[in-house]
Structures are given as C-alpha cells and as structure tokens.
N, C-alpha and C positions, 0 to 999 in steps of 0.2 A: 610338381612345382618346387621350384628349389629353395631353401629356407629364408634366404632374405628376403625372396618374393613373399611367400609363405608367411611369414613375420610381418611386412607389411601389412598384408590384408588382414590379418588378422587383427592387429591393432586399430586396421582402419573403423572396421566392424566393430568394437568393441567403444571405441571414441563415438561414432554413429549413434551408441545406448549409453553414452554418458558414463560409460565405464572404461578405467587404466588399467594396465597390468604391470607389474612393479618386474623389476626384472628378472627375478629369480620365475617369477611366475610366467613370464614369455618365456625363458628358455625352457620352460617344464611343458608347456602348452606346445611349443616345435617339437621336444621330443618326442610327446605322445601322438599329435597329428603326422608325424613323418613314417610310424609304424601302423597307420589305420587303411583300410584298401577303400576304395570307392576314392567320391569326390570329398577333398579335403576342405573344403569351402561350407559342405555340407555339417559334417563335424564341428567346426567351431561352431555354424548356429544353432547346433545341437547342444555343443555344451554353453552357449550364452541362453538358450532358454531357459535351460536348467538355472544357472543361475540367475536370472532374473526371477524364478520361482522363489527362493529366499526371499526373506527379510534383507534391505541390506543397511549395514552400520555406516556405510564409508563407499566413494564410487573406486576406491583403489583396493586391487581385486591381489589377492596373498598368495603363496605360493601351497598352504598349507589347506586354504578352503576353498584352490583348485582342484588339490588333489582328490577333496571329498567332494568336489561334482564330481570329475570325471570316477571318481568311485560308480558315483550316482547313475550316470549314464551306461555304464558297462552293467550295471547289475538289472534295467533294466527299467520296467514299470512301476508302475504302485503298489507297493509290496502287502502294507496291510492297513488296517482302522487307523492309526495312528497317522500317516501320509494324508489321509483325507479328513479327519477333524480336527479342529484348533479352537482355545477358546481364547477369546485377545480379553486383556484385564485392560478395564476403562483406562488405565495410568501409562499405559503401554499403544494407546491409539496416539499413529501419527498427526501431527499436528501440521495442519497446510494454510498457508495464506493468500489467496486470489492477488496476484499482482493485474492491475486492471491497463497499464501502460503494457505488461509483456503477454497480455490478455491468457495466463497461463497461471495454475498451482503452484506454488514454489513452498519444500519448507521452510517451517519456525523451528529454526536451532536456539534461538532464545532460552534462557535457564526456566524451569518451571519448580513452581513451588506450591506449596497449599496455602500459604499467607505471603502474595502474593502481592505488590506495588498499585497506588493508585489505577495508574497508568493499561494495568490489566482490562478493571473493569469495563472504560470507554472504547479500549481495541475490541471486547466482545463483540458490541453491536454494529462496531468500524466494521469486524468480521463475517459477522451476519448479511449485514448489508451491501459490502462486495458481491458476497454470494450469490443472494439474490436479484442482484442487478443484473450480473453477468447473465443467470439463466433467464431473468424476462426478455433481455435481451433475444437468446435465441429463439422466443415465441415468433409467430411470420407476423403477430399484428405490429411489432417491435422491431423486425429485423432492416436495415437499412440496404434502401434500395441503390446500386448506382447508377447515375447520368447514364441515358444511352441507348438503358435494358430494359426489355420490354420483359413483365414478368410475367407466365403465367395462373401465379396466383391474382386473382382478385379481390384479396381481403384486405379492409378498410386499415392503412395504417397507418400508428402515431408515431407521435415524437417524445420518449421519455425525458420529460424535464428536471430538474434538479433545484434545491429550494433557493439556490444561487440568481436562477433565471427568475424569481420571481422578488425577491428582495432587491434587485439592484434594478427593479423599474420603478418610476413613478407615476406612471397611466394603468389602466385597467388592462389586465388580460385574460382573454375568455378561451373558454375548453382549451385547458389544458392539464394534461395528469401527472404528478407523482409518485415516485417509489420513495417511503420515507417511513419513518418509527412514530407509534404513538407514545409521544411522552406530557405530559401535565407539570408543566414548571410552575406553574401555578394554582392556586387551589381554584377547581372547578374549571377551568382552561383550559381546552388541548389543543399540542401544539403537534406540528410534521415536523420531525428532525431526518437531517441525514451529512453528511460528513462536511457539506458545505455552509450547513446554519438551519437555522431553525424560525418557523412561521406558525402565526394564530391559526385556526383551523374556525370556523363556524360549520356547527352539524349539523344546525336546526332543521335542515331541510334534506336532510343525507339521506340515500337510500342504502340499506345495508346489504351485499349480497350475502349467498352461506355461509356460515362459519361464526366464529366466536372471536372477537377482538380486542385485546385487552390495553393494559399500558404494557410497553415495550415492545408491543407484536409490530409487525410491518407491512404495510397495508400499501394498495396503489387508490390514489384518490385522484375522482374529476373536479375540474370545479373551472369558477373562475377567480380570479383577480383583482382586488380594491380595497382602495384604503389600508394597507396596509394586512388586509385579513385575505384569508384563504376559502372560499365561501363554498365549500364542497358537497355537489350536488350526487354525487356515487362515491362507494367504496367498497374495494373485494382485494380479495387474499393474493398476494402473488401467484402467478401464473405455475403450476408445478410443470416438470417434467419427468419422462418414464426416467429408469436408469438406463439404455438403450441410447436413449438422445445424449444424458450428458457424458457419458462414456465416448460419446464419437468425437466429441469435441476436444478430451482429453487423453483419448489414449488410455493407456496402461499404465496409468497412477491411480495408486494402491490408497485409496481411501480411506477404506476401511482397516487397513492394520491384517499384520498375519503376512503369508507367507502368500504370494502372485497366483490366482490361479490362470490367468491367462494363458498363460504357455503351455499350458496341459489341460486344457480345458478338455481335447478328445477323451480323452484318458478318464478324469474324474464324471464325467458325465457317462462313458462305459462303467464305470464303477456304481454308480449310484443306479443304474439301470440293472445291475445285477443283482443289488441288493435293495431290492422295493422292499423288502418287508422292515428294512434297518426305518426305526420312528422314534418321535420323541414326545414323552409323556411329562407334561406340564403339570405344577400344582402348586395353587399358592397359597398365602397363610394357612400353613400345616402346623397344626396346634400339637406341638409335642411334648403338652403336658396334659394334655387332655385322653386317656385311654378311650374315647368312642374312635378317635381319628389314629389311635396308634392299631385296634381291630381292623377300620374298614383299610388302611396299611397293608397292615397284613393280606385282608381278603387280595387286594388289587394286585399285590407279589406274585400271591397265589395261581392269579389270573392269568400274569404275564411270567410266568417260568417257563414256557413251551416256548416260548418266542426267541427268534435266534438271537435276537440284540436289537439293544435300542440306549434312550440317556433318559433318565430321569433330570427333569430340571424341578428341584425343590426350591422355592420360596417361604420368604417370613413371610409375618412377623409367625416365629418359632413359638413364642408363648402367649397363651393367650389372658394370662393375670397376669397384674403387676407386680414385682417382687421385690422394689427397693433395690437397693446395693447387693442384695443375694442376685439379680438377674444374671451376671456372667455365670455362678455357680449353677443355677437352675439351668440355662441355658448348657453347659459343659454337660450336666447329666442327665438333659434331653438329649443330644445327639448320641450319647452312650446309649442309651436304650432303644434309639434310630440304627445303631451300627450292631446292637445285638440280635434288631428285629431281622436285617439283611442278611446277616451273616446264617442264619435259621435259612436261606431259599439260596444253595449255591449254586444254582443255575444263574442265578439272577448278580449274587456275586461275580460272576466269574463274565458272565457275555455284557451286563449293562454298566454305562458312565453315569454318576451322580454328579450333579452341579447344584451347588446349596447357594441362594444369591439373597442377599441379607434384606429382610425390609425395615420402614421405615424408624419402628417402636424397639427392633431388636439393643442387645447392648454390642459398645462398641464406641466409635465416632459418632460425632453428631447428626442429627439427618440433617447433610447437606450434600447435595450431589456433585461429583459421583462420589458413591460411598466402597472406601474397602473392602474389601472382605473380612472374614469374619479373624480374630488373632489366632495365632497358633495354640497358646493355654488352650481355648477353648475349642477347637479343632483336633489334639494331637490323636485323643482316643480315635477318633473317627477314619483317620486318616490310615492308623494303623490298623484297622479292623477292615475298613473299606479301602482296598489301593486303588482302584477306580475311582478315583475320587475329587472332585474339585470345587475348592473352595472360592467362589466367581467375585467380584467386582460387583456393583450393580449403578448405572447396568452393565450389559455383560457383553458381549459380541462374540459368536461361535461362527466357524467357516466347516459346511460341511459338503465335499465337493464344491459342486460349483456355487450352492445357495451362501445366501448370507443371512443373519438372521441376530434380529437386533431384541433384547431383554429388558425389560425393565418396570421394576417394581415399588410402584409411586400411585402415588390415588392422584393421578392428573386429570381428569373428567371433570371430574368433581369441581374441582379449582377454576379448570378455566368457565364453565357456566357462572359459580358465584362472582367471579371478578371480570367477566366479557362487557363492554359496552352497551352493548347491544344482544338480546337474546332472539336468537332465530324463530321464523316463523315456519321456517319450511323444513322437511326431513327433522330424522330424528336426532335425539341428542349423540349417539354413539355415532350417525354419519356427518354431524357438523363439528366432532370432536377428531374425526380421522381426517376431515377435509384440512383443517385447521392446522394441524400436527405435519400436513405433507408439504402443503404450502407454504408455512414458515421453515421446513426443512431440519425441526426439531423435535426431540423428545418431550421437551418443557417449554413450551412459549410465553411464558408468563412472567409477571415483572420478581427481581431477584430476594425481592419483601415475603412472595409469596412461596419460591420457592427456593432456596438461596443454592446457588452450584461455585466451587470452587472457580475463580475467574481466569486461573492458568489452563483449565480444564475443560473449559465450556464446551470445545471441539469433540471430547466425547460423548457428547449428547445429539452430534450433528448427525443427521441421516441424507447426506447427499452424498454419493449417488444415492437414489432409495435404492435399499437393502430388498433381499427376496420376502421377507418375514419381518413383521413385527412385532414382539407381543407385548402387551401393558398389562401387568396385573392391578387390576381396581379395583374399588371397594364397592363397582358397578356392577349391572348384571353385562355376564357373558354375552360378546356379539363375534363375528366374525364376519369382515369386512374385503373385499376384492375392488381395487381401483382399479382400472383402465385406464392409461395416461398414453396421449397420441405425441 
C-alpha cells in the first residue's frame, strides 16, 4: 500500500475511535507501518488497541506517546504485576454525564472542586436519575415496541411516565407508574420529584417491595391520579441490571477510571489464569494501638509468607481511643510500628501490595465522602519502610486483570435501616441492604444530612456498570452476598 493510501486509512480508523493524529505523529506512524511485513491494516489496529488501553487526557494522539505504544507493541505482552493492577483514587474517577437526547455517556470537563457551587448539588440527583432512567428503560417490561413488530416476548408492558404527565392533567389518571426521588418538602409529606416537577405522594395504602427506602433514594411507583395527589398503590427499587447488559449498550467506555481493559482482555484473563493463587486479604478497623491486634498481625504474616503474592487491603478506624489533637501523632506512630512489624517478614515485603484506606474516626478531613487519603506527615515512615505500598482514597477502586472491584469504608447498613421508610418484611437485613445499594446504583443512597459526599464528586460513589466485587467494611456482621442479574 503506498503511503498516501496508507495515511488515509489510517487516519480513517483512527477518526472511526474518536482519535487524531497531529502530524508529526502521522508521519512517524507511515514510517513505522511502511517497514513492518504482514497486513498493514492489521498494525495500525494493533497499535490503536494499545492505545485505547491507556487513560486518555486528550483525543489528539502526540508524537512522543506514539512512540511509547509502538515501544509497547514490539515488546510484546504483559510483562509484569504492575501491567495488571491499578488502584484509581476516588479524585481521579471519570466523571460522565448520560446525554438522554444523544442517548449516550458524554464527559464532564466542568472544573471540580470540594466546595463546590450551589448548582452541584441539584445536578447529583439531575445525575442519578438520567442514569436510572436510561437502564429501566432497557428492562423488556419498559422497552418500546414498534408499529408493525410482532414481538416474541410476551411480557406485560408499560409506559414510563414522568411527573410532567401527571401535573398538566386535570382528570383522574389510573395505573400509571413513575421513575422519581423521594423527597419531603414538607414536614411529614412526601413528595415524587424528577427533573420535570414534583407531586404529593399518598402511602397510606402502598405496598413496599424489598429493600430500604429512604429520602432521596429513587423509587418506581404505581398508583393512580386525583386531585392533585399521587395515590400510590406499589413501590420497588429500580429495575438493576448485570454489567454485561449495560456494557452492550455502551461500548467501551471506561467507567470506571484506570487504564481500558478491553483490548486485551485475552491476555489479562491468561494472566490471572496463571496466577490463581495471587489473593487479597481484607481487614478492617485494624486497631494499631491495641498490641492484641499488633500479635494476631504478626501470627497472619506468619501464615501468609509461603504465599507467592497477594495485597493486603488495611482499613480504619487505625485507633481505637480517642486521643484529642495528639490523634495525627498517635496515628504517625502506629503506622511506624505497622511498618516495623512488616519489615521483620521479607517474603511478605518483598511479593505483597499494602493498601491502607482511611475510615470514618481516623485524623485527617472531615468524614465526608469521598475521603482522601491519609497526608504525607503521616505516611512518610511507612512509605519508606514499605515501597509496596499505597496509600488509597476511600473509597477506593483497584483494576485487577480483568475484575473491578469497588472499596469502601462507611458503616452504611446501619444507616439506611435507621432512616428507610419502610422496614422490610422479607429477607434479611444484609440482602435488602445489597438489593438497595445495586438498584440505586450507589455506594451511599441516602439523603446528604445523613451522609454528606462532596457534590463535585458524587460520581465516585457510582457503581454502574456494576463492578466484579464489592466490599463494605461495617460495623455489621460479615456476609457475603452473589447477585444474579439477567
């Protein structure tokens, strides 16, 4: 192929994935395709998967961080641990906004900040509830049929209405449902909001399905229509879906933050098949002022120094007294006596990753989610003592291969039962608290009194697609929970 052909196609393919090539980086990109043997066609998609494997800042592609794919691609596979884990800091998750006209994710380049414009706040739930709209949508009771087609599902379907269609009537209207927030503008009142206005609710007669329902959560409610009230006779959690379903819908946008693993998904999933015995060992409020827990420490080192490799995830709260304005100090010389204990097992040094992810009592910022990580003062011994070492976000997001796997250290259980509407009758409290958490498609569903999140940030508490893993460190007892989502 001669180069200007060459040169077109290449560009074409590159425009195809929303990526330019500046021109220093075209003419480097013909140099290198005009000395490779085989199909040249194949090549370039070779080095666009690699790059589409990054992170990318910018769709206009350099000449400098072509050179280090095509480094990338001549050297080969996945070299080592560090190619296959990543830990994304909550502050570093991309931020996407559902465009419901171009029925597509688009990001939010908007500036972020931690004190943060009115105007934040309202786009949370504006956010939330694109979200959820879009996926009830693809449920089949929701999805719209066209003139014509004869389908062969046979499931009973509606029509999602909006709180628009019921305020601009003045007659009664019967069964019909909404997607909308529970909010209480009034004391003792609750109301259905959702971006078009907002409507009385009467409950008295509601039937609750599973789950825990709070103010702010987002609920699909039946009912009918009069007098100006909303007279709802059911209501249950948005409709979840697997990660599987809404992945098809969107493609290969990067949700989650970190580096694509789409493109190499053969590759890390041979990786992780080779290395079954690589694990990760969880633990949370690790009391390291407390010598019973700095012994049984040790014993568990102990245990696991045969072991080829794995990552320690430590959680707070680090201390378990209060210590006044000395708590950074105490703190600084707990982890020093963590980093002396390590250093004593250098198997364990040397093959395991530490992740210390802060909880709620520790010192620091305020507990408001998400929370930083821990400062450097109080980190550096550790840091230098243990180079495996990282100090996380919480929560946290780690990509390992092909899983995803979501962190986070909050006594949420707990919360939503005290402040739910409605307390379940059926299943238990740790399955109406997982049911709750998927279907709102958050870490935190609860109103921002209860648990307050930075409002530029809110997105990194999002878990759509769902993640392969989630863990909640509680102040509940341990469960361990498997959904099925069709």
């Amino acid at each position: 192929m001669d180069s200007s052909k060459l040169r077109k196609t290449a560009t074409t393919i590159f425009k195809l994935n929303g990526l330019f090539l500046n021109g220093e980086a075209s003419n480097y990109l013909i140099q290198v395709l005009s000395d490779v043997e085989g199909s040249q066609v194949f090549w370039v998609e070779t080095i666009l998967d690699r790059i589409l494997s990054h992170t990318l800042n910018s769709s206009l592609i350099t000449k400098p961080f072509l050179e280090q794919v095509v480094e990338e691609c001549g050297r080969g596979g996945i070299m080592s641990l560090k190619d296959v884990l990543h830990f994304i800091d909550a502050f570093d998750v991309p931020k996407l906004q559902y465009d419901p006209d171009r029925k597509k994710f688009l990001p939010d380049t908007s500036p972020r900040c931690l004190l943060a414009t009115a105007g934040e706040k309202s786009m949370i739930y504006r956010t939330r509830y694109y979200l959820l709209h879009q996926r009830t949508l693809h449920h089949s009771s929701f999805t719209q049929k066209h003139l014509g087609i004869q389908s062969i599902d046979e499931t009973k379907q509606y029509d999602l209405k909006s709180v628009e269609y019921l305020i601009g009537s003045s007659s009664k209207i019967g069964d019909v449902i909404l997607l909308g927030m529970i909010a209480q503008l009034k004391e003792g009142k609750f109301y259905l909001e959702d971006p078009t206005g907002f409507v009385e609710m009467d409950l008295s007669e509601t039937t609750f399905q599973e789950g825990y329902y709070t103010e702010n959560c987002f609920i699909l409610a039946q009912g009918h229509y009069e007098d100006s009230i909303f007279h709802v006779m059911a209501v249950g959690p948005p409709i979840p879906e697997s990660s599987d379903v809404s992945r098809s819908y969107f493609g290969m946008t990067n949700f989650f933050g970190g580096p694509s693993t789409h493109v190499k998904a053969e590759q890390l999933e041979s990786f992780e098949l080779k290395n079954k015995d690589f694990f990760f060992a969880i633990i949370s409020d690790l009391h390291l002022d407390n010598l019973s827990s700095l012994k049984k420490l040790r014993v568990l080192f102990e245990g696991f120094s045969g072991a080829p490799g794995g990552v320690f995830i430590l959680m707070g709260n680090f201390l378990s007294e209060p210590t006044g304005t000395q708590k950074p100090v105490a703190l600084r010389d707990a982890f020093k006596n963590l980093a002396d204990i390590i250093v004593d097992f250098p198997r364990i040094l040397e093959n395991f990753k530490f992740v210390l992810i802060p909880g709620p009592l520790d010192p620091g910022f305020v507990n408001i989610l998400p929370r930083p990580a821990f400062a450097q003062v109080i980190t550096s011994y550790f840091t230098e003592k243990v180079p495996n070492s990282v100090f996380a976000s919480n929560p946290c997001r780690i990509k390992y291969c092909t899983k995803e796997i979501m962190i986070l250290r909050e006594d949420v259980m707990g919360k939503l039962s005290r402040n739910s509407l409605y307390q379940p009758k059926i299943g238990s409290k740790a399955e109406n608290f997982v049911k709750t958490m998927v279907a709102q498609s958050h870490l935190c569903p609860l109103p921002l009194h209860i648990c307050p999140v930075y409002w530029s940030y809110d997105h990194a508490l999002s878990i759509y697609p769902l993640p392969s893993v989630v863990v909640i460190a509680d102040k509940g007892d341990a469960f361990t929970t498997r959904m099925v989502l069709l």
